[in-house]
C-alpha positions in Angstrom: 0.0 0.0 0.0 2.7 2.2 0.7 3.7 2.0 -3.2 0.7 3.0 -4.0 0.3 6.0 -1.7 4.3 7.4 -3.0 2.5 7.1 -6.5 -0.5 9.1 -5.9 1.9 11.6 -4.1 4.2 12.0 -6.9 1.1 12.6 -9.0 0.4 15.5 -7.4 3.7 16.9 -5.7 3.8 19.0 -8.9 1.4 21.0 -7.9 2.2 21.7 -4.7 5.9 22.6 -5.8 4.2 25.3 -7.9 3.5 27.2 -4.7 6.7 26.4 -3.2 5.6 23.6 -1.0 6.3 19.9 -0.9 5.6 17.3 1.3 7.6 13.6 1.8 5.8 10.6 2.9 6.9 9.4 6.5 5.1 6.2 6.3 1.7 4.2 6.1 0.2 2.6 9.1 -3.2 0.9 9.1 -4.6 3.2 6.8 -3.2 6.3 8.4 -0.5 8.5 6.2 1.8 10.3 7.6 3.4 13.0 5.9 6.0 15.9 6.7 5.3 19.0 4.7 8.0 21.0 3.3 9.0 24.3 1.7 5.6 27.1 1.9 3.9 23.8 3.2 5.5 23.9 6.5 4.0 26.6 8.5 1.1 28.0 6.2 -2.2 28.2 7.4 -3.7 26.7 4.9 -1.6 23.5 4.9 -4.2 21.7 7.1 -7.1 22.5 4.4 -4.8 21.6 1.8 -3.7 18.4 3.1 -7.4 17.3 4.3 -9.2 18.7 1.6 -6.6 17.9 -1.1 -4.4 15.0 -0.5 -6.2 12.9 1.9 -9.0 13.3 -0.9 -6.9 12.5 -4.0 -5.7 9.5 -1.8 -8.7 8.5 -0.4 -10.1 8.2 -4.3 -6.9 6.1 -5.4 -6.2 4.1 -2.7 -9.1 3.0 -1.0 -7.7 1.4 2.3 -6.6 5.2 3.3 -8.5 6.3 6.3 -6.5 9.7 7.0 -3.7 11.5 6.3 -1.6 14.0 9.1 1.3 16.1 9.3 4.4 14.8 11.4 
């Protein structure tokens, strides 16, 4: 599963490079992805809405055994 979620991620990384953000995958554990955000990510206010509302979405429609995705 863990494959799956770095391939969804680097999907989508492009766009979050665009506005000078980035974020790594930490690791996958029962259905919980755990990510550290980088560049703008780290520290912008919108991060949480973006990762919730964005990622864990994207995820959530590609691989369904994810359950949730947080910032470590």
């Amino acid at each position: 599963m863990k494959e799956k979620v770095q391939e969804v991620l680097d999907r989508i990384r492009p766009q979050l490079q665009a506005d000078g953000g980035d974020l790594e995958l930490v690791d996958v554990v029962d259905g919980v992805v755990k990510v550290k955000l980088q560049g703008a990510c780290n520290g912008c206010p919108g991060a949480q809405m973006t990762l919730k509302m964005g990622v864990e979405r994207i995820l959530k429609e590609n691989v369904p055994e994810v359950k949730e995705v947080i910032a470590v």
